[in-house]
N, C-alpha and C positions, 0 to 999 in steps of 0.2 A: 271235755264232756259236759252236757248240760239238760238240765229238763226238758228241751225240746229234742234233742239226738236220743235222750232213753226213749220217750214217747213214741221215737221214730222205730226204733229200735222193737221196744216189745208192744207196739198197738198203743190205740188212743181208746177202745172200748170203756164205757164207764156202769157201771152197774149201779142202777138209781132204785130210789123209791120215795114213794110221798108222804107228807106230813101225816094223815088220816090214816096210814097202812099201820096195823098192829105190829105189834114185837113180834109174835108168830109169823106174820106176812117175811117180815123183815128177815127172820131167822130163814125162813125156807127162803128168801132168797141169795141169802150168805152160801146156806149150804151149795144152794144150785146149779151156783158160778165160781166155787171154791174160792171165795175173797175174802177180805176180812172190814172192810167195811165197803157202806151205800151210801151215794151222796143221795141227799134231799135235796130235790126240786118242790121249787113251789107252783103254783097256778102259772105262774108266767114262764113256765116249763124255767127259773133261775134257781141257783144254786142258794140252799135257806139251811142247810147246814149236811150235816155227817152224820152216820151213829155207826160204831163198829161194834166188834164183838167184845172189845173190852168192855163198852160202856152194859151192855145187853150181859155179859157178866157180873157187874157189880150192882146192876140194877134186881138180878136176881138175888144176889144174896139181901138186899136191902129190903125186897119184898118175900121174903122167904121162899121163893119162885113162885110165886104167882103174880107172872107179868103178861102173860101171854097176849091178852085183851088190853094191855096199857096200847094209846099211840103210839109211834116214832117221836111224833111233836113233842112227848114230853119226855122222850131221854136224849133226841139226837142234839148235837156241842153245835149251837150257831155264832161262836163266836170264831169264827173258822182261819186257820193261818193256813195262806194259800202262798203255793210258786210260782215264780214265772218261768218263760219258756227258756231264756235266757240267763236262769239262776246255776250257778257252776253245779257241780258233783258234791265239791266238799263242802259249798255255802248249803246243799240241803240236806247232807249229813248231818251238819252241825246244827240248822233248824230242828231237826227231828230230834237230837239226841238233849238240844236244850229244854225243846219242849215236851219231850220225852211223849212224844207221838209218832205213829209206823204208816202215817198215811198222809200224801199232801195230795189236796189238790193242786191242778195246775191251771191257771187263769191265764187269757189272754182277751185282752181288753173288755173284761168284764165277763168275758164268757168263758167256760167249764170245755178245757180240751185232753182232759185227758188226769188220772192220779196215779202216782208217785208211790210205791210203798219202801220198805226200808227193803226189803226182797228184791226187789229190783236196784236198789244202790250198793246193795251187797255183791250182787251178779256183776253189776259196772264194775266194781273195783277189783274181784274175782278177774274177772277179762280183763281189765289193766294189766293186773299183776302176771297173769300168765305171758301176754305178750312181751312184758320188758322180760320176763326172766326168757323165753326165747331166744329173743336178740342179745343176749348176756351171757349164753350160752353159747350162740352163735358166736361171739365176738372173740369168746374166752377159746372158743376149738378152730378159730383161723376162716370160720366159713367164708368172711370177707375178705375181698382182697386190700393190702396193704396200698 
């Protein structure tokens, strides 16, 4: 399994917003699309950073919530560690768990196809695990022939 079979798997959809959009903008459109974070595009409709809900959380306590009228620009993470389409299952487990982030994008030649949450590597290894123990089952009560 790999970051191009999930993307196949559960959609390439990507839920953007731009540098200029408020924290507010931003939040209604977390809530909108039930996600947890938006990739920023820039003018050249490219990929210029992230901001999730964690960030838009600690940004609140930092301003004692009063964010609402801040940009994006100035909380979303553009120093961005992104996937490829061809990055295994447990090489972007380990990505997220080292860098202790729940969202990758996914790049393919410089271009935004698609992101990656820990939700969806959960779900992959979920359906792994069900399948083997299936066939384990299967194997264990004779289903097969000898």
């Amino acid at each position: 399994m790999n970051a191009a079979a999930i993307l196949k798997r559960k959609g390439s959809l990507v839920v953007t917003v731009f540098p200029d959009a408020s924290v507010r903008e931003a939040m209604r459109v977390l809530i909108k699309h039930a996600v947890g974070s938006l990739i920023v595009l820039g003018e050249a409709r490219d990929v210029v950073g992230i901001i999730t809900e964690r960030d838009i959380f600690r940004l609140s306590y930092e301003h004692e919530g009063k964010i609402m009228d801040i940009p994006v620009s100035a909380v979303m993470t553009t120093n961005l560690i992104v996937a490829l389409p061809s990055d295994s299952l447990d090489y972007l487990k380990a990505m997220m768990t080292e860098n202790r982030i729940r969202h990758l994008p996914v790049m393919n030649d410089r271009k935004l196809i698609g992101v990656i949450s820990i939700g969806d590597i959960i779900r992959e290894e979920v359906s792994e695990a069900a399948v083997e123990n299936r066939y384990l089952k299967d194997y264990i009560a004779g289903v097969y022939p000898a």
